[in-house]
N, C-alpha and C positions, 0 to 999 in steps of 0.2 A: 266521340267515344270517350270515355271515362278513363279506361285503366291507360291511354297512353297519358295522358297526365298527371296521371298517380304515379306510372313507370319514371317519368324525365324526373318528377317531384324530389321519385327515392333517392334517384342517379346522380340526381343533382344537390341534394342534401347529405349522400352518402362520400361525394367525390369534396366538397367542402369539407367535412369532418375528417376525411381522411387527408387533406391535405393541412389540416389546421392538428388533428394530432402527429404528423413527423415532420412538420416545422417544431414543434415544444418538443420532440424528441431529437432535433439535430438532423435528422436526416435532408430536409428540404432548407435550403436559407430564407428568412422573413424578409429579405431582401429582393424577394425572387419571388414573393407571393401573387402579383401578380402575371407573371410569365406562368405560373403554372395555373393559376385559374382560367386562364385564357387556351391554356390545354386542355384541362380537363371536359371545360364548353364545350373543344371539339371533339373530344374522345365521346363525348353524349350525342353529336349531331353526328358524330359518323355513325356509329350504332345507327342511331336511331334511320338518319336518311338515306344508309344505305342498306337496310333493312326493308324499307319502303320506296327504294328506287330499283329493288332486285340486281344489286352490283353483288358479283358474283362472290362468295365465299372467299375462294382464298385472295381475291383481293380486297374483298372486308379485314381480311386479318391480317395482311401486309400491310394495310393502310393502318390499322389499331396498332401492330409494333413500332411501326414510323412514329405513330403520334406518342407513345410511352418512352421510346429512346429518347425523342426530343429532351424529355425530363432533365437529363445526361447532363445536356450542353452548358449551362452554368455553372458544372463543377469539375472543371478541369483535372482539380487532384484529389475529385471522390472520386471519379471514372468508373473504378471496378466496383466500387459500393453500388452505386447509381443505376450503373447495369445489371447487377447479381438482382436487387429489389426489385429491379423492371421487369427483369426474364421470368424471377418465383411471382410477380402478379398477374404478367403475361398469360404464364403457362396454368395457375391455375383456374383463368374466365376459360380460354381453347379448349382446356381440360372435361371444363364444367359444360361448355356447348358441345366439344365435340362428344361427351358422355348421354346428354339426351339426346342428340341428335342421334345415337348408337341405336340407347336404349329403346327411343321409339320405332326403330325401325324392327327391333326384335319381340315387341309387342304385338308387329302388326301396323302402326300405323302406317299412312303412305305418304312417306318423306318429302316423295318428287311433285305431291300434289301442297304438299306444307311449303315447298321449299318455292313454288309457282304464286303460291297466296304471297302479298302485300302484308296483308292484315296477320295471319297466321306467324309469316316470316318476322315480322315486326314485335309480336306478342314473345315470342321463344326467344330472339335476340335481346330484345330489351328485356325481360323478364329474368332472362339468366345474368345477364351485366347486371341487374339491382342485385339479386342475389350474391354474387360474388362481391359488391361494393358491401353489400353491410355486412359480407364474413369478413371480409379485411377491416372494417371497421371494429365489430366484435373481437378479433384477434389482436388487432393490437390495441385494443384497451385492458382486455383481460390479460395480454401479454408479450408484452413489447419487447420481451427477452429472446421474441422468436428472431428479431432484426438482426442482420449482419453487424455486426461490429468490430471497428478498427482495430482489435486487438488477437481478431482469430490469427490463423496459420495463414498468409494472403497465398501460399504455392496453393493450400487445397482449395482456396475459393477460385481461384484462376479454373481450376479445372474443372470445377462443378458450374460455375458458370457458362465455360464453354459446351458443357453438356448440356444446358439448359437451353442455349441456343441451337445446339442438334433437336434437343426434344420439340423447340419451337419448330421448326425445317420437318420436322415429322408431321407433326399437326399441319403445316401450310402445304405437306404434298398429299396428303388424307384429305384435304379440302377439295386440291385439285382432281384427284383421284373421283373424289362424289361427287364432282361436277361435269365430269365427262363421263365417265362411265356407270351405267346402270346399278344400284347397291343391293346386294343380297342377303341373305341372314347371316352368311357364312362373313362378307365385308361388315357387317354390323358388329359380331360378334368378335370377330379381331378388332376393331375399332375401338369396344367399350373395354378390353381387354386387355389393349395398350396404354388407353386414357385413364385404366385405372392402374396398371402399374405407375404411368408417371405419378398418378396423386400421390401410390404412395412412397415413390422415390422422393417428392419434394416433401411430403410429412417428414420420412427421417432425414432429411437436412436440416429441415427446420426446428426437430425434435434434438437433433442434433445440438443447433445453433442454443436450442434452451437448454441442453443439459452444461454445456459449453458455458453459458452463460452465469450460470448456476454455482457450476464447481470454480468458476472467476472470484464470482461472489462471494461463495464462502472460505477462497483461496486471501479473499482484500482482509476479509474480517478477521481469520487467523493472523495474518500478519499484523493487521492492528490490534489485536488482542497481545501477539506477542512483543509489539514495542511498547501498551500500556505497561503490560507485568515487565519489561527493562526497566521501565522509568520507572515504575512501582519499584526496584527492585535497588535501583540507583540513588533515588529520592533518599530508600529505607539507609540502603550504606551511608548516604550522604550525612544522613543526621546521626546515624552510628555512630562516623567517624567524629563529626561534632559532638559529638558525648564525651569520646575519650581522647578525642586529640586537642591539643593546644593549638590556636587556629594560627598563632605568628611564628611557631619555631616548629610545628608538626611534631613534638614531643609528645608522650603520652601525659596526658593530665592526672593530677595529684589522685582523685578519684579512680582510674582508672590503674595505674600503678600498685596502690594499695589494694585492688583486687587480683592484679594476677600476681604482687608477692604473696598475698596469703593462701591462695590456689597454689602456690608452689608449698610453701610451709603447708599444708593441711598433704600435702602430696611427700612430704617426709624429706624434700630437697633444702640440703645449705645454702644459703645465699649468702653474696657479699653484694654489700652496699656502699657505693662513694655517694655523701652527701656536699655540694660543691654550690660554693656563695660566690658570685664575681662582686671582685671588689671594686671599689669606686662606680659604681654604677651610677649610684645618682646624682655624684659630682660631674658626671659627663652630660646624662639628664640636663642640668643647670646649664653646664655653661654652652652645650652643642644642640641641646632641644631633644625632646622624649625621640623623635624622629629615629637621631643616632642613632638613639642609644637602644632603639628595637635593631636599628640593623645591628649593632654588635651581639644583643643577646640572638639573633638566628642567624650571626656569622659563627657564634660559638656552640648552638646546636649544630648548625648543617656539620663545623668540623668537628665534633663528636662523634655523630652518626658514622660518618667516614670512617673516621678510625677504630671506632667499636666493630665496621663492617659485620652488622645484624648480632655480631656475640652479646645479647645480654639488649637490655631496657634502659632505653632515654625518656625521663618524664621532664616536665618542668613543674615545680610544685610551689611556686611562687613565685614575685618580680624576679628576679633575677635569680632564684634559687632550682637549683636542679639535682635528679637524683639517676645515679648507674648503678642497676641493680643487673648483677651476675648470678644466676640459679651454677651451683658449685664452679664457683671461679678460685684461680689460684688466687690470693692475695699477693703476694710477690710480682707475679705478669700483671693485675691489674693497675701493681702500686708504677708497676713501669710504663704502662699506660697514662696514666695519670699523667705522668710526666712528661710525657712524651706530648702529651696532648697541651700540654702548659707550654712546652717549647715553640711545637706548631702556630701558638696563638700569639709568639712574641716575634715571628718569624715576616717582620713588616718595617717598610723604610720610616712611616709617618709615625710619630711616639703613639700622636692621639688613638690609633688602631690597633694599639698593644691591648692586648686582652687579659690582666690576673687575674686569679682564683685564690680561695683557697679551701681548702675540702677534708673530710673527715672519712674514715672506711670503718664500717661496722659489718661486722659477721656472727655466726653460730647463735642468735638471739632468738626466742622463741615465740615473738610477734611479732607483727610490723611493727606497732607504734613501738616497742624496744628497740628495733632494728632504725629507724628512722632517730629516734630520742638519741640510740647510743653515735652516730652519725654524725649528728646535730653539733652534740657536745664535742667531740673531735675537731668537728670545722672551726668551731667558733676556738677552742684551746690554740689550732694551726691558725687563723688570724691574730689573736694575739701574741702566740710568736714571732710571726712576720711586724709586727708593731715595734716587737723588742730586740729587731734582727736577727732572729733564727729563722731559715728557710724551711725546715725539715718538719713534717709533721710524724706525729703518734702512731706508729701499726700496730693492729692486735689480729 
């Protein structure tokens, strides 16, 4: 006869593909492929020969959950994966037999006389096993998303699972049940009735599993969309800040200074401005190595910062030249500042770590470059007094 070799052909081509797509999908290990092909052989010869040795229904399908839990046994710590997948394939081949097996009976045909044929019994069995192997096949090619995965809720698979096993226990006492006692329209009719609620309890779990799946997905890709636009966002600050900061003392850069003083001047606010040169720098340069002499010029930023505590703009606007720009500062507090700040830097056991200055203040000027110019000229007047031993520099 023809169609049983068409039947094993499908069985047997559909039980390969199915076992070769959730190996590439994680679910079965490549390690394991031949433990399960050596199942699958039998899940076909049972079908198939206890189809055609008339072994009675519910222990055709005792015997078919045995040989699918087997599956199981390889994965000690998938356990509840392994059985959720076994019980939703299990139940829906039972599903699928026990539904024609229903429906024919409310058509009229005569079951008891199908269920006494070899040939008949053999054609319905194996015929529904190919159909069920190529809708799992179909299903998860089109969509794999319907599979349990290790990221659900495990308390609700625990309990849907164990339901799946009742449903199973349903189906194997509905076997027993038409195996001894004669079936009627009224038994048909509850039968197809119950085999079609479970289908479609296992639809919405599995409709489930894909919506679940879905809102994962598109839960990963927000997240990664929002750590791109972070780094987008970090990257942008980062080169901001390389615009306007001085990358060895964190000062604001000469460019950058000269924009927020004249945002302040166009804003109608007085500034004062100390312009401040350390002196001896590049005799230190020389004889200590440029090395030093960075760490004295950002041992004299970082104590600036400090003690300005946010009042007012530290730039550096040159080697070793820097400017404190106060938007309406006293002149008086800042000159005491200044000073203060010159003490703090001489406030060391080792000479070499003495830090001088000496510095210029400009106010009420009506540009930057006059505010910066009249500055300028100040510092430089205050070094040459200190040249000719005057400490004291020029206020205006």
């Amino acid at each position: 006869m023809v169609l049983y070799p068409a039947l094993l052909f499908i069985n047997g081509l559909s039980e390969y593909l199915l076992n070769r797509m959730m190996a590439a999908m994680g679910v079965l290990n490549q390690k394991n492929r031949g433990y399960h092909a050596v199942f699958a052989v039998l899940r076909i010869a049972w079908i198939f020969c206890g189809a055609l040795l008339a072994v009675p229904l519910p222990l055709l399908l005792i015997g078919l959950l045995l040989l699918l839990l087997l599956n199981a046994l390889p994965y000690p710590d998938q356990r509840l994966m392994m059985y959720h997948f076994t019980m939703v394939i299990y139940l829906i081949y039972t599903s699928l037999l026990m539904t024609v097996i229903g429906t024919g009976g409310l058509l009229g045909f005569d079951m008891g006389r199908m269920a006494s044929s070899p040939t008949l019994r053999g054609i319905v069995m194996n015929t529904t096993f190919a159909f069920f192997n190529v809708t799992c096949v179909l299903l998860l090619h089109f969509h794999p998303d319907f599979l349990w995965k290790r990221s659900y809720d495990k308390s609700k698979v625990v309990i849907y699972t164990h339901f799946l096993f009742v449903c199973s226990a349903y189906h194997i006492l509905d076997s027993i049940i038409l195996t001894l006692y004669p079936a009627g329209r009224i038994s048909y009719l509850l039968l197809v009735s119950g085999d079609v609620l479970i289908f479609f309890l296992i639809f919405n779990f599995l409709n489930y599993n894909f919506v679940f799946a879905k809102s994962e997905e598109i839960r990963r890709q927000y997240e990664e969309s929002q750590v791109l636009i972070a780094q987008q966002y970090f990257e942008k600050e980062s080169l901001k800040k390389m615009s306007e900061v001085d990358s060895l003392t964190n000062a604001y850069n000469r460019r950058e200074i000269c924009s927020i003083m004249a945002e302040h001047i166009r804003n109608g606010l007085r500034l004062v401005c100390v312009f401040i040169d350390l002196d001896g720098l590049k005799h230190t340069n020389d004889q200590y190595g440029h090395t030093y002499g960075d760490l004295m010029l950002k041992r004299f930023a970082d104590t600036c910062a400090g003690m300005m505590q946010g009042d007012g703009y530290l730039a550096r606007i040159g080697g070793d030249e820097f400017l404190l720009v106060f938007p309406d500062g006293e002149i008086s507090r800042i000159e005491a500042l200044v000073q203060n700040l010159q003490r703090k830097l001489l406030e060391t056991a080792d000479p070499k770590d003495k830090i001088f200055f000496s510095y210029g203040i400009s106010s009420n000027e009506e540009s930057v470059d006059r505010y910066m110019e009249t500055a300028d000229q100040r510092m430089y007047a205050d070094k040459n007094r200190k040249q000719r031993g005057s400490p004291w520099t020029e206020i205006v």
